[in-house]
DOMI-688608 format. One record per residue: residue in one letter; residue number from 0; y, z, x of N, C-alpha, C in turn. Coordinates in nm, 4 decimals. Layout:
BEGIN
PT resn resi      n.y      n.z      n.x     ca.y     ca.z     ca.x      c.y      c.z      c.x
PT    A  NUM        Y        Z        X        Y        Z        X        Y        Z        X
...
! end
This chain:
BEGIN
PT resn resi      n.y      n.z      n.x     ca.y     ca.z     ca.x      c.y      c.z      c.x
PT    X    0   8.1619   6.9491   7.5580   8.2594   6.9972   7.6567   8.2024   6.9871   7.7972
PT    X    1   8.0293   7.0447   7.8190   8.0078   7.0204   7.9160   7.9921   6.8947   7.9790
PT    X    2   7.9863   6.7940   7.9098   7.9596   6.6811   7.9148   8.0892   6.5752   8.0042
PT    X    3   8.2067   6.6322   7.9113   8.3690   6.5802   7.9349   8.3433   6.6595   8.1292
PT    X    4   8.3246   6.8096   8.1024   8.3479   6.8613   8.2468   8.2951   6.7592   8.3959
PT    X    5   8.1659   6.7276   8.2949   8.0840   6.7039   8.4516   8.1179   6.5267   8.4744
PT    X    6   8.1708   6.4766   8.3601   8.2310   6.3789   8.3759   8.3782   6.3290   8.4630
PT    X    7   8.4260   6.4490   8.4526   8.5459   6.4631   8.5318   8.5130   6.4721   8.6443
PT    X    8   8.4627   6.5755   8.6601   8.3660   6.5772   8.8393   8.3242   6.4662   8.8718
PT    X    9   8.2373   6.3896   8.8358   8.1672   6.2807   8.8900   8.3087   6.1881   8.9125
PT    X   10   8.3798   6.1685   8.8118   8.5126   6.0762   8.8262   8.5966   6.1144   8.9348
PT    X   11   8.6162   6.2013   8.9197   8.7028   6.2694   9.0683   8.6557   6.2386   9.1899
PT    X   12   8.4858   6.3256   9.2125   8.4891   6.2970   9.3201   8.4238   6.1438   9.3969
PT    X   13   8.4249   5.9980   9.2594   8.4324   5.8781   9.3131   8.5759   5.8452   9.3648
PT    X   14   8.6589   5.9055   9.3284   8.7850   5.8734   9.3683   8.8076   5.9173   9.5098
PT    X   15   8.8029   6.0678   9.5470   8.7690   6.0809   9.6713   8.7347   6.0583   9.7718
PT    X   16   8.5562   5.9412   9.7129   8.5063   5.9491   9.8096   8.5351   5.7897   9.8474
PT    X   17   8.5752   5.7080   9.7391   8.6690   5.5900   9.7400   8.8108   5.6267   9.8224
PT    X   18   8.8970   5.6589   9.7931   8.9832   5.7505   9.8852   8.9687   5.7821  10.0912
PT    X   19   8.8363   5.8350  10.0810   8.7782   5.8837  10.1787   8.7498   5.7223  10.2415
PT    X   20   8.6517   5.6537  10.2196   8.5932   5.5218  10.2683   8.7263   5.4345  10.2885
PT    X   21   8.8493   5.4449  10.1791   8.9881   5.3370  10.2130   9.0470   5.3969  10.3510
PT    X   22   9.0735   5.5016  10.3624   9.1162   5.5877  10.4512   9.0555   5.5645  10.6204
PT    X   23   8.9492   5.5860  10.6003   8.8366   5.5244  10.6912   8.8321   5.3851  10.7562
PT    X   24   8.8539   5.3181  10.6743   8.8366   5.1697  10.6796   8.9822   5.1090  10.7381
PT    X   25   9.1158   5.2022  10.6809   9.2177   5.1959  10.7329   9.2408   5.2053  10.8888
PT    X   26   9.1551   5.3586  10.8898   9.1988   5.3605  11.0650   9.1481   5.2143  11.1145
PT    X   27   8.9906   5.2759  11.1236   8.9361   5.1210  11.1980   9.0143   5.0142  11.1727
PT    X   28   9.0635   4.9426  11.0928   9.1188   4.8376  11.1104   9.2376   4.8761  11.2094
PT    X   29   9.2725   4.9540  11.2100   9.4626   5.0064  11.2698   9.3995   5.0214  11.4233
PT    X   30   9.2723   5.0729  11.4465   9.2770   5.0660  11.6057   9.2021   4.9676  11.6804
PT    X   31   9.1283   4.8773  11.5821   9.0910   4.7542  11.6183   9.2041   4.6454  11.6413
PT    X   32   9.2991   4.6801  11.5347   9.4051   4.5920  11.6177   9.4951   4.6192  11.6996
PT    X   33   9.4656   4.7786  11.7700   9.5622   4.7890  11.8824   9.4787   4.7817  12.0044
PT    X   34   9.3419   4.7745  11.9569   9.2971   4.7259  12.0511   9.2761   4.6110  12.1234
PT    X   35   9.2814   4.5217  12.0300   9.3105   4.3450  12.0528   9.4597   4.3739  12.0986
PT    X   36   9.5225   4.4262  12.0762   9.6750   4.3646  12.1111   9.6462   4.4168  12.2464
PT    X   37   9.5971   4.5215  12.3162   9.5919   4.5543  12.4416   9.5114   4.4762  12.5160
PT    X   38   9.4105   4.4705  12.4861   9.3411   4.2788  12.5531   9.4511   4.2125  12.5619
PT    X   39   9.5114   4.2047  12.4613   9.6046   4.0501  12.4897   9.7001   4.1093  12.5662
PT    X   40   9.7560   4.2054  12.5840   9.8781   4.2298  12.6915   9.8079   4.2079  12.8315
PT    X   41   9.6719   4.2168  12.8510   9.6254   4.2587  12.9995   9.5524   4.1085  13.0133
PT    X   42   9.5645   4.0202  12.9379   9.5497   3.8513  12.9368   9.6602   3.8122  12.9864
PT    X   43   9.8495   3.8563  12.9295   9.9471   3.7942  12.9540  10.0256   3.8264  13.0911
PT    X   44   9.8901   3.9801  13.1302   9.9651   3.9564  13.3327   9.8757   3.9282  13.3751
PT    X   45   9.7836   3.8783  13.3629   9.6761   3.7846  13.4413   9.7052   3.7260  13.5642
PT    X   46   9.8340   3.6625  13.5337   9.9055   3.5547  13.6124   9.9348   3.6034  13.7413
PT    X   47   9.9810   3.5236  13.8050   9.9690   3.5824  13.9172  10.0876   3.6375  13.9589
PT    X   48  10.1210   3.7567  14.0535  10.1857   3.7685  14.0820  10.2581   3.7658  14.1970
PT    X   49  10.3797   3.6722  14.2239  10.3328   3.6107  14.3812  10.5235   3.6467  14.4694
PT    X   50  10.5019   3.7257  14.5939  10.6166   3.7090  14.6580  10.6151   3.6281  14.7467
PT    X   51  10.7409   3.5412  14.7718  10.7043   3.4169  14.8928  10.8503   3.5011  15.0212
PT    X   52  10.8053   3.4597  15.1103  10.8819   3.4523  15.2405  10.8821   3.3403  15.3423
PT    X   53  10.9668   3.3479  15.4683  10.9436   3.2727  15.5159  10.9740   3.3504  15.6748
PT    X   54  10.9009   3.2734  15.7702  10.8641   3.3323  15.8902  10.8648   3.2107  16.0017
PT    X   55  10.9181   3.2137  16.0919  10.9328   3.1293  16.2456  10.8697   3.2283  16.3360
PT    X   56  10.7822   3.1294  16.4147  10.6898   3.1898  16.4814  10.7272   3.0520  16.6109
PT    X   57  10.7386   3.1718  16.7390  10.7385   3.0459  16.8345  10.6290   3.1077  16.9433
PT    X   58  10.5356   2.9358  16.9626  10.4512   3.0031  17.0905  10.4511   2.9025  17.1550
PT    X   59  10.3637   2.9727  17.2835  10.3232   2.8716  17.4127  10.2305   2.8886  17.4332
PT    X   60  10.1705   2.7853  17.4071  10.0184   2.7472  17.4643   9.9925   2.6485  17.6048
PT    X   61   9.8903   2.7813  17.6919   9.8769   2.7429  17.8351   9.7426   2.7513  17.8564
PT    X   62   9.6949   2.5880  17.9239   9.5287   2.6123  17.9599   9.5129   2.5387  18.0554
PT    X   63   9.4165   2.6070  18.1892   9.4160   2.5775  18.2890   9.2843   2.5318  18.2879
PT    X   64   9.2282   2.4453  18.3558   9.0820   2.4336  18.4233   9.0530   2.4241  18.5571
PT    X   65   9.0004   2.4769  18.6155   8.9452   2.4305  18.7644   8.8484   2.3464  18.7587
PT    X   66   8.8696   2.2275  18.8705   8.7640   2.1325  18.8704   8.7238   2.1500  19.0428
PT    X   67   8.6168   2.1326  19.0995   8.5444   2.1308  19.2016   8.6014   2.2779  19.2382
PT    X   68   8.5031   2.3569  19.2056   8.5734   2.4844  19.2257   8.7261   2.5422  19.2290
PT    X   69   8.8194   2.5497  19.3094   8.9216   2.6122  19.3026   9.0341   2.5219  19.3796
PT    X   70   8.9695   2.3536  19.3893   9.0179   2.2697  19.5217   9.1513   2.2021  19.3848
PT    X   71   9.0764   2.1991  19.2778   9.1821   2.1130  19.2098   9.2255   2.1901  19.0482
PT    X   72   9.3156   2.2048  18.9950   9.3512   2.2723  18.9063   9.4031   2.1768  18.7720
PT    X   73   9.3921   2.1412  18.6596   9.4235   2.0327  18.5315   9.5357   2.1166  18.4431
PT    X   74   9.6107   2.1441  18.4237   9.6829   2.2073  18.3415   9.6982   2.1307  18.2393
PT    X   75   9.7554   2.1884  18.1141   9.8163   2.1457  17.9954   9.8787   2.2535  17.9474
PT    X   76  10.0295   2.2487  17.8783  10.0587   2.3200  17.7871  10.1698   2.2532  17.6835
PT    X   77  10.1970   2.3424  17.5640  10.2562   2.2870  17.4947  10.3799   2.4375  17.4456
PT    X   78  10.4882   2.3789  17.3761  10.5707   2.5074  17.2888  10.6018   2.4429  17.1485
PT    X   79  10.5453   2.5317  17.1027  10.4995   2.4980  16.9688  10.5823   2.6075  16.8542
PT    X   80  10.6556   2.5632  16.7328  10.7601   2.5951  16.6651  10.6486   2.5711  16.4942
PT    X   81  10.6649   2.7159  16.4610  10.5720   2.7134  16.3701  10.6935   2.7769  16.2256
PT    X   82  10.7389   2.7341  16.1227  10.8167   2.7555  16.0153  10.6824   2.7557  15.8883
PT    X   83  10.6842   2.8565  15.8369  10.5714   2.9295  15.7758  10.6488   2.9875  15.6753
PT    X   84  10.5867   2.9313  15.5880  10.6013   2.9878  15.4067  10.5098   3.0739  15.3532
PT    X   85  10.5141   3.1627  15.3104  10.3627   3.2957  15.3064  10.4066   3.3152  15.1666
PT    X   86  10.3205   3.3639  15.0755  10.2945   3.3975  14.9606  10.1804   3.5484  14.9459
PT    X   87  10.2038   3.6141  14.8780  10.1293   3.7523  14.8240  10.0837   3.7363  14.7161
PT    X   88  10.0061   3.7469  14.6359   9.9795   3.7344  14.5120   9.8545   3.8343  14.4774
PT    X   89   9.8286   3.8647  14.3374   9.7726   3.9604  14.2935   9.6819   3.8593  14.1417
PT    X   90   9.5632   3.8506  14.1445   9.4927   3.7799  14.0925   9.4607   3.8655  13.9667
PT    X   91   9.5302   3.9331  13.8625   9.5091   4.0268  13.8067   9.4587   3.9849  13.6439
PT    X   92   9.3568   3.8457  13.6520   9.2457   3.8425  13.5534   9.1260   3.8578  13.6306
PT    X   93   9.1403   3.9052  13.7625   9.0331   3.9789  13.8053   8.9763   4.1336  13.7914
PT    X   94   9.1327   4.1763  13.7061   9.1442   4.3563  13.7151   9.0018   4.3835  13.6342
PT    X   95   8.9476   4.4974  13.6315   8.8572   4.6061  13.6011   8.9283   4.6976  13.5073
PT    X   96   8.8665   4.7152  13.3814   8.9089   4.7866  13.3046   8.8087   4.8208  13.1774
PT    X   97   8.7673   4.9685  13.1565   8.7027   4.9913  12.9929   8.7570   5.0472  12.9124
PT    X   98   8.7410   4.9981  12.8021   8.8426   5.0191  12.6589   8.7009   5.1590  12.5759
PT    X   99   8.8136   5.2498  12.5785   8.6920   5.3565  12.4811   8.7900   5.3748  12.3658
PT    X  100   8.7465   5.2909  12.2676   8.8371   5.2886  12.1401   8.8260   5.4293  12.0354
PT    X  101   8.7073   5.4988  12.0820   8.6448   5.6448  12.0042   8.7718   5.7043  12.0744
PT    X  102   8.7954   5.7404  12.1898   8.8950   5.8134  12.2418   9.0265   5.7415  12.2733
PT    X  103   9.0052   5.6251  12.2027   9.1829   5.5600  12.2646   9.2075   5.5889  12.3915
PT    X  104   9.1300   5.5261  12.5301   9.1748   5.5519  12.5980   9.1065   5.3926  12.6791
PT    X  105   9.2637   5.4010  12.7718   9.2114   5.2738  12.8734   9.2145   5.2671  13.0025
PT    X  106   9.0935   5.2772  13.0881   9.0642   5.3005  13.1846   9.0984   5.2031  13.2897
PT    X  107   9.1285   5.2010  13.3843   9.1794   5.0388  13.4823   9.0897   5.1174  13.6272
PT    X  108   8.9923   5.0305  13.5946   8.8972   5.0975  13.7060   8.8999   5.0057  13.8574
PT    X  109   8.9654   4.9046  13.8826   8.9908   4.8506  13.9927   9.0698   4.6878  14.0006
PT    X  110   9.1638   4.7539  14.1044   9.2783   4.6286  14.0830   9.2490   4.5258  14.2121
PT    X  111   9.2392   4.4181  14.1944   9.1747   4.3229  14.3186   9.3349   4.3064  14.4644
PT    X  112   9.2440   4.3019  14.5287   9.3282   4.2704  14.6682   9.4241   4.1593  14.6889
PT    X  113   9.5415   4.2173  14.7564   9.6126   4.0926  14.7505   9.5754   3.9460  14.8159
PT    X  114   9.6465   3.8715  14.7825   9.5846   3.7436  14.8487   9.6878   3.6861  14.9165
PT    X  115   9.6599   3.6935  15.0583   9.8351   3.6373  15.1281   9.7878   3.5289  15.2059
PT    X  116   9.8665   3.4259  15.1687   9.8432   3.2489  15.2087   9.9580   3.2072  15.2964
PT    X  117   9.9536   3.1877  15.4098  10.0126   3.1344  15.5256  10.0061   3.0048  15.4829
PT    X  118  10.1193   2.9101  15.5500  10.1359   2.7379  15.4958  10.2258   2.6921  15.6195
PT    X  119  10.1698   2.7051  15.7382  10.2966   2.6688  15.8265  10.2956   2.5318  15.8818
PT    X  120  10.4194   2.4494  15.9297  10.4926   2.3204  16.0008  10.4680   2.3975  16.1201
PT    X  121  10.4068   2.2795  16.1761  10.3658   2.3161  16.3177  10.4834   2.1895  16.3908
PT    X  122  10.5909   2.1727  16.4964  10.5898   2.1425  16.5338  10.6118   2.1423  16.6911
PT    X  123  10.5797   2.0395  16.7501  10.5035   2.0411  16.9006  10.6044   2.0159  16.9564
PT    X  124  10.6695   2.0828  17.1180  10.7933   2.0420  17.2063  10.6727   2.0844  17.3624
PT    X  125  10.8063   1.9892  17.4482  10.7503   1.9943  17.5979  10.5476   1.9913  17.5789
PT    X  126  10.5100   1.8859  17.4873  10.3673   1.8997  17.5107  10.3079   1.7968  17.6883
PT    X  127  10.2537   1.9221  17.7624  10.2141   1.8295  17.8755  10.0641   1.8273  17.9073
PT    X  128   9.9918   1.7703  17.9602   9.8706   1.7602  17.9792   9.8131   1.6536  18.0832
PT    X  129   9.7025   1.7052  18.2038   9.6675   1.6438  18.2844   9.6033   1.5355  18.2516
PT    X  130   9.5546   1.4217  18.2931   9.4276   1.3436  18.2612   9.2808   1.3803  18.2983
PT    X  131   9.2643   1.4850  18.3747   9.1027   1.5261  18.3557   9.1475   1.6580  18.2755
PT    X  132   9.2615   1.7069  18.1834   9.2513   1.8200  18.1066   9.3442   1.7920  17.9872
PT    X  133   9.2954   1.6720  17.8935   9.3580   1.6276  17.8100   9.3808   1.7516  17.6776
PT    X  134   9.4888   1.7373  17.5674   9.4800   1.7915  17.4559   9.3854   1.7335  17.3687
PT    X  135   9.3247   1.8653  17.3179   9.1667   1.8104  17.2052   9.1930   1.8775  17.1083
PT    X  136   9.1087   1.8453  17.0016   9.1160   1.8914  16.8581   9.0842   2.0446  16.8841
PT    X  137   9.0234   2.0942  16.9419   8.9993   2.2485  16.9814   9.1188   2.2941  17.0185
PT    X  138   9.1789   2.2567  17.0611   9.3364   2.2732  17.1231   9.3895   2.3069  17.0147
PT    X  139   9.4452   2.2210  16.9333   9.5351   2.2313  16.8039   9.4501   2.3702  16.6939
PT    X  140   9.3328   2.3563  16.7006   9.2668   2.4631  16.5970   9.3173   2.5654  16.6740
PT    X  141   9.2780   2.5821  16.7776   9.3204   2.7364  16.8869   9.4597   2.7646  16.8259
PT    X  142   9.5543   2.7167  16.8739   9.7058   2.7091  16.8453   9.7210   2.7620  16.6635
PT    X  143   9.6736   2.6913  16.5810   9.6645   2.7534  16.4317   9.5955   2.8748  16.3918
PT    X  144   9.5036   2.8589  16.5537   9.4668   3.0267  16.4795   9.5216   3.1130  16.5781
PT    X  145   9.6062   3.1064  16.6368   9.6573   3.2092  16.7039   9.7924   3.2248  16.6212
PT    X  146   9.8571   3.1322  16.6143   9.9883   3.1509  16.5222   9.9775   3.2234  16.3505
PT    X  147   9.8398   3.1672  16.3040   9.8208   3.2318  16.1941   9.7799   3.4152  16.1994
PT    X  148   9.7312   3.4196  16.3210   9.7367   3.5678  16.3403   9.8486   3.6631  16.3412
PT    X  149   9.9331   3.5906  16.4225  10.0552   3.6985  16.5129  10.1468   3.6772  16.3616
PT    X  150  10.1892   3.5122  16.2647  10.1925   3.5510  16.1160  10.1796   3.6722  16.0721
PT    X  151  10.0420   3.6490  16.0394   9.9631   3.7821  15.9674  10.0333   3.9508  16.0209
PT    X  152  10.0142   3.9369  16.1602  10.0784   4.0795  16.2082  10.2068   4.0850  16.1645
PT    X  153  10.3166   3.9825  16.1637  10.4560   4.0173  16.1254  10.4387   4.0646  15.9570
PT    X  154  10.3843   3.9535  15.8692  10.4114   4.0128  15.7461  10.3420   4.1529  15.7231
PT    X  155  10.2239   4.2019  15.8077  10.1779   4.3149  15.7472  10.2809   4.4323  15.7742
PT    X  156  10.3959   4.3690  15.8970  10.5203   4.5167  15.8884  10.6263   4.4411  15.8699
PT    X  157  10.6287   4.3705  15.7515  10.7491   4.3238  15.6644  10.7328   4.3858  15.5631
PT    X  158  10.8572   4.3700  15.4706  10.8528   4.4046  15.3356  10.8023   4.3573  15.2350
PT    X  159  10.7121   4.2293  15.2783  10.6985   4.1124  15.1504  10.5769   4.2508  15.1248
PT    X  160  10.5096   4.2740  15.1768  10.3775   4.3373  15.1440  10.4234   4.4280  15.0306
PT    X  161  10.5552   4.4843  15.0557  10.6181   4.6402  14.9793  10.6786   4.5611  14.8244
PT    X  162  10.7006   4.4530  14.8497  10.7616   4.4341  14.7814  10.6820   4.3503  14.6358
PT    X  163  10.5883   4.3187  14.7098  10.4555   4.2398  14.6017  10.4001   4.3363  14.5055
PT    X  164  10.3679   4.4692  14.5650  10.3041   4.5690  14.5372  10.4353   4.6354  14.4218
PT    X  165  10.5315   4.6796  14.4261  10.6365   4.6711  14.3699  10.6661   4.5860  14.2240
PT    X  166  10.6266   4.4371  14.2651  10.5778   4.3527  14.1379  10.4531   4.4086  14.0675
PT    X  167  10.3887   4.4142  14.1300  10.2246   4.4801  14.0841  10.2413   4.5933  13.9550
PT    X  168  10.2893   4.6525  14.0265  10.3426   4.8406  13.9136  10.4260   4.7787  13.8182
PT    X  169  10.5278   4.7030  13.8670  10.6077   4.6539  13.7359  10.5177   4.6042  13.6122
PT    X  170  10.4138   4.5435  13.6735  10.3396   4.4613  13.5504  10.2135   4.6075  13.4778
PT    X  171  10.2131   4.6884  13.6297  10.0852   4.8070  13.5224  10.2063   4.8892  13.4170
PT    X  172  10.3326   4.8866  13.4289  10.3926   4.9760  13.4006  10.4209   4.9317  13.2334
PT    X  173  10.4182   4.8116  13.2293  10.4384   4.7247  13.1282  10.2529   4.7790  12.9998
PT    X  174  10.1521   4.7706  13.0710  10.0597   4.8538  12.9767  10.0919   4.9823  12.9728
PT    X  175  10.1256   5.0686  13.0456  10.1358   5.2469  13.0342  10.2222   5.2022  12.8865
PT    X  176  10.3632   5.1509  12.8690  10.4503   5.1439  12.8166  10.3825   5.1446  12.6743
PT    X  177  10.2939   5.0032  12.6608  10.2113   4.9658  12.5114  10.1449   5.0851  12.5110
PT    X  178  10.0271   5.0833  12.5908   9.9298   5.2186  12.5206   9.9723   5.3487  12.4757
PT    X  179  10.0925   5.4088  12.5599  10.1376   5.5000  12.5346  10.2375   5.4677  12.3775
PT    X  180  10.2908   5.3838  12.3557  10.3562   5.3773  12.1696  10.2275   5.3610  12.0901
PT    X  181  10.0832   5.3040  12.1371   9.9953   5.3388  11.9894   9.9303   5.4249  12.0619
PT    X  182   9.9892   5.5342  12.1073   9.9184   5.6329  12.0835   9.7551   5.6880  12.1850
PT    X  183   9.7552   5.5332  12.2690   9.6824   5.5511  12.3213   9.7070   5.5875  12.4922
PT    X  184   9.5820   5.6517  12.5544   9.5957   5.7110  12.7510   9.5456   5.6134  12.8202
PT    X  185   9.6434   5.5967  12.8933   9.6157   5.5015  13.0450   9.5439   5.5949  13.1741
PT    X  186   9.4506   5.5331  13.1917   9.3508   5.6414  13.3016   9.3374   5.5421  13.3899
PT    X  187   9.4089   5.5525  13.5158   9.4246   5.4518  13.6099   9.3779   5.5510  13.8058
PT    X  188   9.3044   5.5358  13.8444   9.2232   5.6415  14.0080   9.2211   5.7639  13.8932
PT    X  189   9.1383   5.7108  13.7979   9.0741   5.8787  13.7665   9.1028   5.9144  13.7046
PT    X  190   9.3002   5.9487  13.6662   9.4092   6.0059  13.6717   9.4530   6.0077  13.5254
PT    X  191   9.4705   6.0713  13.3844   9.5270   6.0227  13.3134   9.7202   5.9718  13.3453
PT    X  192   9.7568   5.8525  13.2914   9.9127   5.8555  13.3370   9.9795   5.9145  13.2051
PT    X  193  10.0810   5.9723  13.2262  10.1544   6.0038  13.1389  10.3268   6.0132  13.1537
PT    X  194  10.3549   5.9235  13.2185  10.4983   5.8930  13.2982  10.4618   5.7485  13.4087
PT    X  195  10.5559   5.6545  13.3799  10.5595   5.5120  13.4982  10.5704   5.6002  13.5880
PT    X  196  10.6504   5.7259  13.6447  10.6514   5.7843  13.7774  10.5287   5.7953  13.8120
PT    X  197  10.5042   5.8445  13.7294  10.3074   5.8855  13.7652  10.2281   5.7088  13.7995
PT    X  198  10.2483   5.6502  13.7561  10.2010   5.5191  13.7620  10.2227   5.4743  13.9252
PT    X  199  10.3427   5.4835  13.9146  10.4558   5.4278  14.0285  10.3680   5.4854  14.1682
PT    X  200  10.3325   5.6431  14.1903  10.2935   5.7524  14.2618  10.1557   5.6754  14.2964
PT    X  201  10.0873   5.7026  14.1418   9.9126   5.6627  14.1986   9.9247   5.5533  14.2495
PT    X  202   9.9649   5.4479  14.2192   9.9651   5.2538  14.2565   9.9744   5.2530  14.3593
PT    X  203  10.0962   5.3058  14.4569  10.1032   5.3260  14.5660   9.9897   5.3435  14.7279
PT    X  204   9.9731   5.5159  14.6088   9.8520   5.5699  14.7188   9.7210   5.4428  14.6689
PT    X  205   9.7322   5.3747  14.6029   9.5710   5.2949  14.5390   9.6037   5.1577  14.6406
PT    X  206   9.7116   5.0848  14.6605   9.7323   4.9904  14.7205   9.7596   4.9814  14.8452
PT    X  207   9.8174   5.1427  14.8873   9.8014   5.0896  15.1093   9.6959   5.1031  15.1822
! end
């Protein structure tokens, strides 16, 4: 009898502990593959994310020289019509992020800077110029980088900027969405998220 008893015991608790190890072996597999699937979601916004506009910029470029002191003066100028295509984009297989699969949780520790690309048609009206104060290749660079500036100043108080950033959250909002159905926390400035509002809020203050 004692024999049958301790036989049962030993049988049982291989079952258990078989039981115990399937059980085990279950999770791990179940959060190893939600963890690959979350790699792969944060592979498929990689891409870039890009707003385009477009911008007319008109200038005048004026340059004087004095020659023999103040007896003779060379002028040149030109008005110059600059139609400029700009792009925003967000390089986001550059993002920062650690996966703590013990705690299911995914950290997005830094999102890279936007990247805004000016592309402008330069073209040239009323170009005049003396013969001891000809137009030079310094000329034309001057002119591209002055137009690419005063550019730059319009889009930084346009909307393309608001509106890139806008794309941006759409695409973090798209992981809150996954991690949060398996179960897992999006920890994005620190912050656990637990609502796209909340997403929407931090992204904001993280991107102006």
């Amino acid at each position: 009898m004692k024999k049958v008893l301790v036989g049962a015991i030993i049988a049982l608790a291989s079952v258990l502990i078989y039981k115990s190890c399937a059980d085990e072996h279950e999770r791990k597999t179940v959060l190893q593959e939600s963890s690959m699937l979350i790699q792969q979601e944060l592979k498929n916004v990689s891409k870039l994310i890009v707003t385009e506009g477009h911008f007319v910029e008109v200038y005048n470029y004026k340059d004087s020289r004095e020659l023999f002191g103040s007896l003779v003066t060379a002028d040149k100028k030109a008005l110059v019509v600059a139609n400029a295509e700009v792009t925003i984009a967000y390089d986001l297989s550059k993002i920062s992020y650690d996966l703590d699969e013990a705690n299911k949780t995914l950290t997005i520790t830094q999102i890279p800077e936007p990247e805004v690309k000016i592309n402008p048609d330069f073209e040239y009206y009323d170009v005049t110029a003396d013969y001891l104060n000809p137009f030079k290749a310094e000329d034309y660079n001057l002119i591209k980088k002055n137009v690419n500036q005063s550019l730059l100043k319009k889009i930084e108080a346009s909307t393309l900027v608001s509106n890139a950033e806008n794309r941006l959250l759409s695409e973090l909002s798209r992981i809150y969405i996954l991690t949060n159905s398996l179960g897992w926390t999006l920890v994005y400035g620190e912050e656990p998220i637990n609502s796209t509002e909340e997403l929407l809020d931090l992204g904001k203050t993280v991107v102006d």
